[in-house]
N, CA, C and O atoms as a printed pandas DataFrame, in Angstrom:
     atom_number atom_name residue_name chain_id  residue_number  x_coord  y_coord  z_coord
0              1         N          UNK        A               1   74.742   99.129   60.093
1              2        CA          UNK        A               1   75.594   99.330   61.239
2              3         C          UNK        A               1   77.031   99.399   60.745
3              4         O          UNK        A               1   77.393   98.528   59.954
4              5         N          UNK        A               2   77.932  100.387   61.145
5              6        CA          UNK        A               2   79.108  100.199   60.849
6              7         C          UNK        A               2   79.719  100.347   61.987
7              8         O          UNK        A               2   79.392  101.314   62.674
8              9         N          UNK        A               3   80.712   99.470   62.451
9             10        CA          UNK        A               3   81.457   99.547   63.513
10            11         C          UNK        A               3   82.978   99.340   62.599
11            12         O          UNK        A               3   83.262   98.796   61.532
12            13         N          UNK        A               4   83.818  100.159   63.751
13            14        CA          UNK        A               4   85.069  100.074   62.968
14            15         C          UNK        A               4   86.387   99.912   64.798
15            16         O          UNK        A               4   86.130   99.864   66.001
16            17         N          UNK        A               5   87.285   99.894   64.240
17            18        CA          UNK        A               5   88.056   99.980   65.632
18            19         C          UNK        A               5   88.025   98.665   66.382
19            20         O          UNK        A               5   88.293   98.793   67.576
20            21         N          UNK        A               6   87.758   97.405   65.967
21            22        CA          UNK        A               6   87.678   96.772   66.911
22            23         C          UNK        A               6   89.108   95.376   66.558
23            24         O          UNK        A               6   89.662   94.718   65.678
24            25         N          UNK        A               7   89.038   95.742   68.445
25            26        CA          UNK        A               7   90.532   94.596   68.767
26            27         C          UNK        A               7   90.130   93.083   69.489
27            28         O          UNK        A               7   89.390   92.723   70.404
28            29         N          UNK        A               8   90.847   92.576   68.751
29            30        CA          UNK        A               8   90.406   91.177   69.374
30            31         C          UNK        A               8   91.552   90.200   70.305
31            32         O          UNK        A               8   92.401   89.452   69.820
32            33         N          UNK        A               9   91.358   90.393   71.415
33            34        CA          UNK        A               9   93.087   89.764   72.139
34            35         C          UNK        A               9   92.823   88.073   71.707
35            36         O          UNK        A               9   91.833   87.370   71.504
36            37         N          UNK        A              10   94.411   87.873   71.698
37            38        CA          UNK        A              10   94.315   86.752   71.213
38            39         C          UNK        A              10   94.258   85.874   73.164
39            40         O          UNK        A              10   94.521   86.436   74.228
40            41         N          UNK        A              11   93.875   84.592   72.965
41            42        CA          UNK        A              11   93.612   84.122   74.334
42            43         C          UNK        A              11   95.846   83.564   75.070
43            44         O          UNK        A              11   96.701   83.001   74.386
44            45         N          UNK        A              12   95.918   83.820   75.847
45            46        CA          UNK        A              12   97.393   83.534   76.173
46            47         C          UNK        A              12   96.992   83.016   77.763
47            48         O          UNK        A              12   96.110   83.519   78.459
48            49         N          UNK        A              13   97.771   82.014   78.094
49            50        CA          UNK        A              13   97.730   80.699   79.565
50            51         C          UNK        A              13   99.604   81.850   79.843
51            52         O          UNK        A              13  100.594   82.261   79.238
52            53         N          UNK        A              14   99.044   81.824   80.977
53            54        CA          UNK        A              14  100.105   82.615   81.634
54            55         C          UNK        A              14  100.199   81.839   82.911
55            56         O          UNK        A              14   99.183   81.547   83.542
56            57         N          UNK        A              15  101.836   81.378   83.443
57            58        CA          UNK        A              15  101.917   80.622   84.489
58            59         C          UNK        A              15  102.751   81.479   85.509
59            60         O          UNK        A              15  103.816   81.920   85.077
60            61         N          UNK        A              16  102.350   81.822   87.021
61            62        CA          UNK        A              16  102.960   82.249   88.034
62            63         C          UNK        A              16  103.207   81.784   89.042
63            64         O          UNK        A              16  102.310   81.157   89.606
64            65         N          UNK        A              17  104.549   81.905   89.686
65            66        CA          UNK        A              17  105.436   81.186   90.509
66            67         C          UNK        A              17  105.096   82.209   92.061
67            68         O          UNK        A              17  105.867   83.114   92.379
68            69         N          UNK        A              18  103.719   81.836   92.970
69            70        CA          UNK        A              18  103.403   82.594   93.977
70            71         C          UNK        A              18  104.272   81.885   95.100
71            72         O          UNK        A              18  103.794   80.892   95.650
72            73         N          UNK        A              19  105.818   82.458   95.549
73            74        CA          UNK        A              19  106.370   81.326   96.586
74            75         C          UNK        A              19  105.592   81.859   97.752
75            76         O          UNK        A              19  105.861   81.199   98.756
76            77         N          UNK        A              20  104.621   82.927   98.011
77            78        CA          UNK        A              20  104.225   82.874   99.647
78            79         C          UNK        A              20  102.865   82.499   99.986
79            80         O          UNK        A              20  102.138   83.047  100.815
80            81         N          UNK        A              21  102.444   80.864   98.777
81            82        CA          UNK        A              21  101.073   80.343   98.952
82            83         C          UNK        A              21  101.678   79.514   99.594
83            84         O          UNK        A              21  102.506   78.827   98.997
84            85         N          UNK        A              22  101.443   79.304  101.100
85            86        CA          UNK        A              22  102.350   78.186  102.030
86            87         C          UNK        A              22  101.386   77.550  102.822
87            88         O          UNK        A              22  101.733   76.695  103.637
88            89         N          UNK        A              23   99.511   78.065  102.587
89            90        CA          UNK        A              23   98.679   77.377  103.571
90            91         C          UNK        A              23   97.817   76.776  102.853
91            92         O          UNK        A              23   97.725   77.312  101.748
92            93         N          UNK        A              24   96.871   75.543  103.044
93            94        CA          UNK        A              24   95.690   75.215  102.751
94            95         C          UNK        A              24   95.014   76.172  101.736
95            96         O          UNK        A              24   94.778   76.075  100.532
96            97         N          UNK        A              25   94.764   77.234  102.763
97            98        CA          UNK        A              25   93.186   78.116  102.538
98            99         C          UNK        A              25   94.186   79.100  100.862
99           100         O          UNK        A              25   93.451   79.287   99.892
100          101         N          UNK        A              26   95.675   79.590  100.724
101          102        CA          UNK        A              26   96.358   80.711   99.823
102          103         C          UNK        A              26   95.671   80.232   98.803
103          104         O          UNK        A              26   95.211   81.197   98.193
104          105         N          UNK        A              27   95.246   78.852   98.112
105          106        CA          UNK        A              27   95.164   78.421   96.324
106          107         C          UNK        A              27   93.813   79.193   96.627
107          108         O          UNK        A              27   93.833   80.231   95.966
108          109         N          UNK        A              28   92.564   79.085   97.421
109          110        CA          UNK        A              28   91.516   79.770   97.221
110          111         C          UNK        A              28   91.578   81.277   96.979
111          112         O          UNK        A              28   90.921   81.839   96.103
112          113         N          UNK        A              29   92.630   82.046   98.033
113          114        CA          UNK        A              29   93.094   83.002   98.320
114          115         C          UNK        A              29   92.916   83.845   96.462
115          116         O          UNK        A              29   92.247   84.634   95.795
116          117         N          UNK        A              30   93.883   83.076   96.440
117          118        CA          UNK        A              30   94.788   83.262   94.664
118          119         C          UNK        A              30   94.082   83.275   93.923
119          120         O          UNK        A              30   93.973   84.260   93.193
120          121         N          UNK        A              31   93.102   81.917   93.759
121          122        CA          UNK        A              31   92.533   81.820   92.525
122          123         C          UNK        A              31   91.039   82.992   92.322
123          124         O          UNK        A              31   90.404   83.198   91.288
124          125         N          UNK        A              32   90.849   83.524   93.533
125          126        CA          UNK        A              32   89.996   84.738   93.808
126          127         C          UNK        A              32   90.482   85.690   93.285
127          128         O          UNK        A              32   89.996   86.064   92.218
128          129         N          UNK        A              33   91.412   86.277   93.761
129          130        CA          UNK        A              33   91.713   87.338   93.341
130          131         C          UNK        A              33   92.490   87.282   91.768
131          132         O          UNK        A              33   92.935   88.324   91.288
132          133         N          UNK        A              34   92.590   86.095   91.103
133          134        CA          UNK        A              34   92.856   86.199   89.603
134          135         C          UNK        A              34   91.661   86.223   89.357
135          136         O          UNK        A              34   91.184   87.215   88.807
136          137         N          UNK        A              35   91.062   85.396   89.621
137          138        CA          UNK        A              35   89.099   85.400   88.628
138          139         C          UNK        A              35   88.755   87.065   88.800
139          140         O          UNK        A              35   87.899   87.399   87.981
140          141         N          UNK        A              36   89.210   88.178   89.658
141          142        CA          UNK        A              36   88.532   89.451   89.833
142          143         C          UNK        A              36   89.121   89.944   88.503
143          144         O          UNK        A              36   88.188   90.478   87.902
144          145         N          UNK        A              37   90.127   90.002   87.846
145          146        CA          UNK        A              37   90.695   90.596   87.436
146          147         C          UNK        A              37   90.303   90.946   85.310
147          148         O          UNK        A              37   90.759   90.253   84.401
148          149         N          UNK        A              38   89.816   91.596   85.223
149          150        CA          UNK        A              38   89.544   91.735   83.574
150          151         C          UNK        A              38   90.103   91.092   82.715
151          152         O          UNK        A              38   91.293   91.229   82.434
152          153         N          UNK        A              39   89.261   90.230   82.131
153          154        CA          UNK        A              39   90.146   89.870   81.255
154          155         C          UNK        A              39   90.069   88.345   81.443
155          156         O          UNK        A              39   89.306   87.644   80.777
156          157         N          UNK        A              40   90.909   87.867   82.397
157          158        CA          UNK        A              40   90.748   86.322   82.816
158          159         C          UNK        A              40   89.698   85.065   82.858
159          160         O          UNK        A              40   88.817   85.020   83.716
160          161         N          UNK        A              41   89.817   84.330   82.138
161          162        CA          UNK        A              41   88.394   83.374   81.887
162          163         C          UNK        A              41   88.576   81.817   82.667
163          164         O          UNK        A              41   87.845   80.848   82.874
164          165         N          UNK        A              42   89.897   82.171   82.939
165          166        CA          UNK        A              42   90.099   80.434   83.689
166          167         C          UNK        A              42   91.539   80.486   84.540
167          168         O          UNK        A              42   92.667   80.651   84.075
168          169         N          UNK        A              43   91.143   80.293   85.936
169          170        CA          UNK        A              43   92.252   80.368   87.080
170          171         C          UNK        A              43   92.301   79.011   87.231
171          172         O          UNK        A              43   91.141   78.616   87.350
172          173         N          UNK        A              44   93.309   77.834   87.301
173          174        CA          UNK        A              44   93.716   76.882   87.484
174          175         C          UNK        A              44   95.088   77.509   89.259
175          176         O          UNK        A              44   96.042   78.275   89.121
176          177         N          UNK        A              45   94.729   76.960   90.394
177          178        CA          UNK        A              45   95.992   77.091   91.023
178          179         C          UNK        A              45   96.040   76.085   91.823
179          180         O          UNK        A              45   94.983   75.581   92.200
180          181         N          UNK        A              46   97.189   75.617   92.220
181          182        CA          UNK        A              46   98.074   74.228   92.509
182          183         C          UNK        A              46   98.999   74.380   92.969
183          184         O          UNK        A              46   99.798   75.171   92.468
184          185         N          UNK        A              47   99.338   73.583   94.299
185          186        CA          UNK        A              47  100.668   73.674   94.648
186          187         C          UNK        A              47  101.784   72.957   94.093
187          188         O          UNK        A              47  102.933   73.399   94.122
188          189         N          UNK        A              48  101.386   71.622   93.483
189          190        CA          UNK        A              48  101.912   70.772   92.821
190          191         C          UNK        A              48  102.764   71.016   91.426
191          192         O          UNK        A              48  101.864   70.858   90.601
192          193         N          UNK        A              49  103.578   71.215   90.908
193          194        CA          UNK        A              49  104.775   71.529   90.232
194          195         C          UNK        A              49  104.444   69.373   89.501
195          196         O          UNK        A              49  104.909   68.403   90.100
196          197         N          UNK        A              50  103.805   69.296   88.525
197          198        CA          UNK        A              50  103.488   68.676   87.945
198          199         C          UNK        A              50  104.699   67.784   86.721
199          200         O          UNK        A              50  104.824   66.618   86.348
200          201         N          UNK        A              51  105.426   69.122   86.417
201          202        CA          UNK        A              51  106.745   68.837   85.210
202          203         C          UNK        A              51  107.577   70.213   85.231
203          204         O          UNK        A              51  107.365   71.195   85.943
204          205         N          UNK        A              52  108.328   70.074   84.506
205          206        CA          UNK        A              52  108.934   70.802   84.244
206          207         C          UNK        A              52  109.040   71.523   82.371
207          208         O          UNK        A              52  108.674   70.890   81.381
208          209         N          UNK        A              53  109.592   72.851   82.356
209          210        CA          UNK        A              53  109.643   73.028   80.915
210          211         C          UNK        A              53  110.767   72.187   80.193
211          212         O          UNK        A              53  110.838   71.692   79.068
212          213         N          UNK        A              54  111.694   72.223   81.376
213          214        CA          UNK        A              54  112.867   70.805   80.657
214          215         C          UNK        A              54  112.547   69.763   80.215
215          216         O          UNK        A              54  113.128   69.243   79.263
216          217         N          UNK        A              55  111.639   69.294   80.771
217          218        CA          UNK        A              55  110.686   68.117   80.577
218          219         C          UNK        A              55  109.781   67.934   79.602
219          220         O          UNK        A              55  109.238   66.901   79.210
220          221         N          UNK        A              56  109.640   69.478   79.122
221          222        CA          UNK        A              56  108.252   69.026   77.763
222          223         C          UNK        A              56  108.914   69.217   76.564
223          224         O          UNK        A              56  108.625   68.735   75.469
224          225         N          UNK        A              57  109.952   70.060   76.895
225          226        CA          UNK        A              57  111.299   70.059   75.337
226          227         C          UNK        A              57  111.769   69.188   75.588
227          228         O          UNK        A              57  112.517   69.291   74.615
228          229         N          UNK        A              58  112.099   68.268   76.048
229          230        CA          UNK        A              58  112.834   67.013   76.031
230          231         C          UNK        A              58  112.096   65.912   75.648
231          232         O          UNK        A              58  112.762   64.877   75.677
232          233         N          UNK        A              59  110.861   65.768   75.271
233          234        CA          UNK        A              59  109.672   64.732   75.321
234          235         C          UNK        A              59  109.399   65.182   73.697
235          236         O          UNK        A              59  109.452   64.373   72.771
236          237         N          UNK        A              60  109.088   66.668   73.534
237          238        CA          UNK        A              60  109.137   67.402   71.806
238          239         C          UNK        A              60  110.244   67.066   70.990
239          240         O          UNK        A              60  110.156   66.619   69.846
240          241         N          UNK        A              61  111.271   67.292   71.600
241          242        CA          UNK        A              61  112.836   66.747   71.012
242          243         C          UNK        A              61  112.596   65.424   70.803
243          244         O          UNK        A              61  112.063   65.275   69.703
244          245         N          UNK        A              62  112.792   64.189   71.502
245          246        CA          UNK        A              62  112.353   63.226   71.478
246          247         C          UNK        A              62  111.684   62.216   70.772
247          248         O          UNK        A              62  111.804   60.992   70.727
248          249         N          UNK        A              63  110.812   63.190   70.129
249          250        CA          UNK        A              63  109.486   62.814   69.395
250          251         C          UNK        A              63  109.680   63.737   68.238
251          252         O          UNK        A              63  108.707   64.033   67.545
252          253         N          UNK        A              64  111.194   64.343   67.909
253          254        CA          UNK        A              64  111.315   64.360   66.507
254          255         C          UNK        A              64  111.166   66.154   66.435
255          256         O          UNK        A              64  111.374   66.711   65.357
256          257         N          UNK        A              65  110.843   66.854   67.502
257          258        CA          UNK        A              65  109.700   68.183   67.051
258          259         C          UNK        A              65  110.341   68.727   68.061
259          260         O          UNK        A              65  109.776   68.883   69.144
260          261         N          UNK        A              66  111.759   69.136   67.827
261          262        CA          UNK        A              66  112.492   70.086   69.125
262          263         C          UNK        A              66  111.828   71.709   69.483
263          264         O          UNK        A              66  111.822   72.486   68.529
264          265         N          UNK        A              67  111.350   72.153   70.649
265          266        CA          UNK        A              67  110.482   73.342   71.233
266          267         C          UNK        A              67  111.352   73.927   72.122
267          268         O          UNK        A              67  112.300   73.416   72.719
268          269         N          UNK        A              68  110.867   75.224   72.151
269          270        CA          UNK        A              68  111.710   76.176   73.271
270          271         C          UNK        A              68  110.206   76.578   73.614
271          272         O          UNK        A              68  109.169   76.409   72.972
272          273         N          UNK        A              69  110.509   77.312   75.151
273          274        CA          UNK        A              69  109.650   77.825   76.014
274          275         C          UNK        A              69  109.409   79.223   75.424
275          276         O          UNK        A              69  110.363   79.899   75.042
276          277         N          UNK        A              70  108.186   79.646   75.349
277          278        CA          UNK        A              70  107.780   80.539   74.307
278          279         C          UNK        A              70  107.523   81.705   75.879
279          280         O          UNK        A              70  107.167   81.148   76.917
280          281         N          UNK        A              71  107.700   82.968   75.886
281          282        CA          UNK        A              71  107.742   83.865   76.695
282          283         C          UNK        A              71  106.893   84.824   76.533
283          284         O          UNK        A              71  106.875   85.772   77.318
C-alpha cells in the first residue's frame, strides 16, 4: 500500500465569547450546533466565566514561568 499526501491537524481548544446565550435552554442551543460541525470532538459550554487570562499569567508568573495568551 502506498499512501502519500496525508495531513494531520494538530488538536487546538478554541474559546468563544457568545454574548446572545441569555436563556437556560442557548448552552444546549450552542453546544449542538458546535458538535454538528467537522472537525470538533469536544463542546464544553458555560455561562460561568470561571478566570480570567490575567489570572493564569499571573499565577505562571508567580510560579517562576511568565506566559502570554497564545492566539
Amino acid at each position: 500500500m502506498n499512501i502519500t499526501n496525508i495531513t494531520l491537524a494538530a488538536e487546538k481548544t478554541v474559546s468563544l465569547h457568545v454574548p446572545a446565550m441569555t436563556c437556560p435552554i442557548c448552552p444546549f442551543t450552542v453546544e449542538k450546533a458546535l458538535k454538528g460541525v467537522d472537525g470538533v470532538t469536544t463542546v464544553n459550554v458555560s455561562f460561568d466565566q470561571k478566570t480570567t487570562a490575567t489570572a493564569l499569567t499571573a499565577a505562571t508568573k508567580n510560579a517562576g514561568y511568565p506566559s502570554t495568551v497564545k492566539n
